[in-house]
C-alpha positions in Angstrom: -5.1 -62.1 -5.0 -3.2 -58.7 -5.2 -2.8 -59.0 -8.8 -6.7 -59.5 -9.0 -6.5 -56.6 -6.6 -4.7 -54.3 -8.5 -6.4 -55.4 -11.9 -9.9 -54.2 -10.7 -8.3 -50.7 -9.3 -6.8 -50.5 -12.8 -10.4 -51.1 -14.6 -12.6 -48.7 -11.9 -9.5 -46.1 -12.6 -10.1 -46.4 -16.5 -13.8 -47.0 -16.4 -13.6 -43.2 -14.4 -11.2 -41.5 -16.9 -13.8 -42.4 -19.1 -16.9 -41.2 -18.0 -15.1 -38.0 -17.1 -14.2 -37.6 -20.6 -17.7 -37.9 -22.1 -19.4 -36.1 -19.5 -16.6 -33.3 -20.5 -17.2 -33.7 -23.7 -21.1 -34.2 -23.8 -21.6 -30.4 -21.4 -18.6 -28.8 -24.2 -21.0 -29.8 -26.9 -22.5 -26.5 -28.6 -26.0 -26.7 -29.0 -27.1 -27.5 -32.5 -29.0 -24.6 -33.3 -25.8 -22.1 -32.6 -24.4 -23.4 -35.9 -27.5 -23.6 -38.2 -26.8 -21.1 -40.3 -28.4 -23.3 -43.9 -31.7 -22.0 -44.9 -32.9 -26.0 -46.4 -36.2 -23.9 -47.8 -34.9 -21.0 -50.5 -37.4 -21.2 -52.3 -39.8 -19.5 -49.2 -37.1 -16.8 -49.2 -39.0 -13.1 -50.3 -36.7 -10.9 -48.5 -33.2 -10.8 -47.6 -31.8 -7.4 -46.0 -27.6 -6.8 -45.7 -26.3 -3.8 -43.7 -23.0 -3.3 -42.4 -20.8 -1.5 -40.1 -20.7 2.2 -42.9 -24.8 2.1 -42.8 -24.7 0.5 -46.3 -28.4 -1.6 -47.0 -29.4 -3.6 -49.5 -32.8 -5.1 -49.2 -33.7 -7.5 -51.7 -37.2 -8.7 -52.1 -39.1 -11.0 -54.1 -42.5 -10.7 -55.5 -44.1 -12.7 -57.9 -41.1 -14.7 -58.9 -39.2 -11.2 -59.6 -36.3 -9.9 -57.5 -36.0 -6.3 -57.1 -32.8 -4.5 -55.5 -34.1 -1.5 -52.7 -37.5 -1.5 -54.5 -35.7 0.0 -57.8 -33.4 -2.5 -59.9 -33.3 -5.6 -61.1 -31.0 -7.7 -59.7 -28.0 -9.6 -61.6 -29.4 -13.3 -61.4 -25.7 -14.9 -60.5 -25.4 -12.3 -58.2 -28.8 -13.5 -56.5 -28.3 -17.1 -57.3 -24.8 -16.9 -55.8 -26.7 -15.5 -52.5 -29.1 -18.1 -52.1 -26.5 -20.9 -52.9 -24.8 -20.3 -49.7 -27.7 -19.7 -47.8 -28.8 -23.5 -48.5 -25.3 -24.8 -48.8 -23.3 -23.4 -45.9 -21.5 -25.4 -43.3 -20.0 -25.2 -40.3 -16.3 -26.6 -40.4 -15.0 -25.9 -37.0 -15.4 -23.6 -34.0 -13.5 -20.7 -33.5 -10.4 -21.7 -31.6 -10.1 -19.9 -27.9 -6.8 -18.2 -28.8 -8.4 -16.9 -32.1 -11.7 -16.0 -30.3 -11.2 -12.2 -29.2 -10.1 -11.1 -32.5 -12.7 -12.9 -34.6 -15.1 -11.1 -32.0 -13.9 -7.9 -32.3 -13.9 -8.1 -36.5 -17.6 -9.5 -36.7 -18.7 -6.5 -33.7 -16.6 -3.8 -36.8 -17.0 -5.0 -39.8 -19.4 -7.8 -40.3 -22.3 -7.9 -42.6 -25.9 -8.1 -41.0 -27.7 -10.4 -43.0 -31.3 -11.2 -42.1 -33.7 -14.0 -44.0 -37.4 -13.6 -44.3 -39.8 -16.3 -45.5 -43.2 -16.5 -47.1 -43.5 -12.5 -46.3 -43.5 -13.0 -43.0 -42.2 -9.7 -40.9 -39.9 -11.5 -38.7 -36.4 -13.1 -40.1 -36.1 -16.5 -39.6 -32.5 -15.9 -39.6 -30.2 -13.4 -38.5 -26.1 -13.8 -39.2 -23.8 -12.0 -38.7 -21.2 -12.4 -41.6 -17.4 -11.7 -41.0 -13.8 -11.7 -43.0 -11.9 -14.9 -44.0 -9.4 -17.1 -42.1 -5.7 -16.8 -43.1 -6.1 -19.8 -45.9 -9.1 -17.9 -47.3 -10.8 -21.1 -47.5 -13.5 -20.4 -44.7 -15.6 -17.4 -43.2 -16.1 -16.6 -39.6 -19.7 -15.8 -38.7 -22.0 -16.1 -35.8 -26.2 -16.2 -35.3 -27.8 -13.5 -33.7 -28.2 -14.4 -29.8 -25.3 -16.0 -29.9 -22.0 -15.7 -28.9 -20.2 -19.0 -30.3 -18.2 -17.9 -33.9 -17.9 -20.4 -36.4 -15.5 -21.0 -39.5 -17.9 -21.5 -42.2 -17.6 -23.4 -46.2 -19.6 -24.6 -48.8 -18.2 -28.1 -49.1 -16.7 -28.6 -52.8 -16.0 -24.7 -53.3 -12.8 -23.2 -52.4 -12.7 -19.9 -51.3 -14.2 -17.7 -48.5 -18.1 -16.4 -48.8 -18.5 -13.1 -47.8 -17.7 -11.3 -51.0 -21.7 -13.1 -51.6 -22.6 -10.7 -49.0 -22.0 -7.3 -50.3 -23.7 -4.1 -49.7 -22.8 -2.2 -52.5 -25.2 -1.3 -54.7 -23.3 -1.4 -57.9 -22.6 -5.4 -57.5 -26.2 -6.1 -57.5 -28.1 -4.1 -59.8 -28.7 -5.1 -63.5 -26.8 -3.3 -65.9 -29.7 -2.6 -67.4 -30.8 -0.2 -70.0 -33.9 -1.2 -71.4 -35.8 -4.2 -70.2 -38.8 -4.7 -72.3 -41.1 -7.1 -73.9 -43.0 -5.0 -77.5 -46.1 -5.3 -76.0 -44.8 -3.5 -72.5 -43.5 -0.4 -75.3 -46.1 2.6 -76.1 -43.5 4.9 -77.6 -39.7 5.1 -79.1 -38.3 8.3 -79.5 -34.6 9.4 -81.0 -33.3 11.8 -81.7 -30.1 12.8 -83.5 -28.6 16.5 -82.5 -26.4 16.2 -85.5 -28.9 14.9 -88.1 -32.5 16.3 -87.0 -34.0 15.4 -90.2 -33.6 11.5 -89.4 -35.2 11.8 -85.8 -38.3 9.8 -85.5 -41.3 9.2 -82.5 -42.8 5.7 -83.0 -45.9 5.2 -81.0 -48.2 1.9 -81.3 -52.0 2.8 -79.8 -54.7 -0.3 -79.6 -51.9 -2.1 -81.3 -51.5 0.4 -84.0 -48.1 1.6 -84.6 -47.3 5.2 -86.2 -44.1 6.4 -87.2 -43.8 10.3 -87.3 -41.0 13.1 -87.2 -40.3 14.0 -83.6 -41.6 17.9 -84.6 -45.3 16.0 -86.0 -44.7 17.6 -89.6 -44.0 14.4 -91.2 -45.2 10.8 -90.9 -44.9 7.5 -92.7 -48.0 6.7 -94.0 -48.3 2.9 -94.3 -45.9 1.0 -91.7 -45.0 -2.2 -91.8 -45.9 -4.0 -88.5 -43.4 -6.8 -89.0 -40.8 -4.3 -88.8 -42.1 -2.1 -85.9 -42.4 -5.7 -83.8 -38.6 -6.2 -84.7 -37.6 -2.8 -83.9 -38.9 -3.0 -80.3 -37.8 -6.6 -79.8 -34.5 -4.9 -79.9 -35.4 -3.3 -76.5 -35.8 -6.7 -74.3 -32.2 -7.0 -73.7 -29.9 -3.5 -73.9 -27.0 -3.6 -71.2 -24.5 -0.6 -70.5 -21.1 -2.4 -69.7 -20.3 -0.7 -66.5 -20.6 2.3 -63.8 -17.5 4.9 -64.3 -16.9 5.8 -61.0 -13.7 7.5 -61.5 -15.2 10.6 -63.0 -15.0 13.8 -61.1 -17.7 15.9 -60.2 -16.3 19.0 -62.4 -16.2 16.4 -65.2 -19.8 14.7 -65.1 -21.0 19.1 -65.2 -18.8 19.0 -68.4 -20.4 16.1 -70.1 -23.7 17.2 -69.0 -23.8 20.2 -70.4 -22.6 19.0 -74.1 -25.1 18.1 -76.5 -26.2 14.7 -76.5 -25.3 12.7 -80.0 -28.6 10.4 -79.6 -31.2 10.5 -77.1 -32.9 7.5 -76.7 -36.5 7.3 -74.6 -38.7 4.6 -74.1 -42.2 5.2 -72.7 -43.8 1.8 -71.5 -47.3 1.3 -71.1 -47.5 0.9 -67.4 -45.2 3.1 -65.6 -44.2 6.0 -68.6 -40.4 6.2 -69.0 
């Protein structure tokens, strides 16, 4: 009898640890949408803004299926394509641990990146993140959703490495080291000009689908041009990248190279928007 005694107090004593646990467990449970940082819809996105801490912005919009970087440049489509694959990708691996939680507060409230999602134009984000640095393995990224004040360690499951380089706000890593961008019927006019050899400078113009071929000072012309060739020529301008931004320059050397004559100038009037 006391054995049956001390089984059942054994069993209620169990049955107790239990339930405690759960209900422990159950009210420590962080509320799902603390930790939805995936956008599952990219396609809806037209407008994603980055700022950080040094009031740098990038807003990137998109408008009839064409990104544009602060309402000026062409985006590099990795760059973008990089963006939007860990907006629909990213994952929450674990919670910030408590002993870690102080200092992953204090580096999203200095240095994080703002990022805000729009969709289908709409003026409100549907998403706001704050993006912070990487954890010590530099395989996760600590960020945390607006109203919120839960940190996670973030991933992309199958990529190694830590996300917020995706995040940038400068400028430089985001426009299109572009030159010339143009389809031949977006061209009006081509103009160069050689400082050294004036006598080979030419203006090509095509009007109503006419192209003409003069000498940049009008004096001389070709007479009969060969259309084949002036289609060629301005195919040549779809695609002309410079290789990079030389930031390294000093100010006193930029005025030096400014005021040298040019060896070719090189000017490209479209048909919508002039040069």
């Amino acid at each position: 009898m006391k054995k049956n005694r001390r089984l059942i107090i054994l069993v209620i004593l169990l049955g107790s640890a239990t339930t405690f646990m759960f209900m422990r467990n159950r009210n420590s449970t962080i509320r799902e949408e603390l930790k939805d940082f995936a956008v599952k819809d990219t396609a809806a996105i037209t407008k994603v803004f980055l700022a950080d801490r040094n009031n740098h912005e990038i807003t990137l919009e998109r408008k009839d299926g064409q990104w544009m970087v602060n309402g000026k440049f062409r985006p590099k489509r990795d760059v973008i394509l990089n963006l939007l694959d860990v907006l629909y990708k990213v994952d929450v691996r674990t919670k910030v641990a408590k002993a870690a939680y102080n200092n992953v507060i204090k580096g999203l409230a200095t240095t994080s990146v703002k990022c805000e999602v729009y969709l289908n134009g709409e003026e409100l984000p549907v998403k706001t993140i704050y993006v912070g640095g990487q954890t010590e393995d530099a395989l996760g990224t600590f960020m945390m959703l607006e109203k919120s004040s839960v940190p996670f360690i973030t991933y992309i499951p199958g990529f190694n490495g830590y996300l917020s380089p995706r995040f940038t706000t400068n400028l430089d890593d985001w426009r299109e080291n572009t030159l010339f961008h143009y389809t031949p019927d977006e061209i009006s006019s081509v103009g160069i000009d050689y400082s050294n050899f004036p006598e080979k400078s030419f203006l090509l113009k095509v009007v109503g689908g006419k192209p003409s071929v003069t000498s940049t000072d009008g004096k001389r012309n070709i007479q009969f041009v060969d259309t084949i060739a002036v289609i060629n020529y301005l195919d040549l301008f779809r695609q002309v990248y410079f290789e990079s931004l030389n930031k390294d320059l000093k100010a006193n050397q930029i005025d030096s190279m400014l005021v040298l004559p040019s060896a070719i100038v090189i000017s490209v009037t479209d048909t919508k928007q002039g040069k």
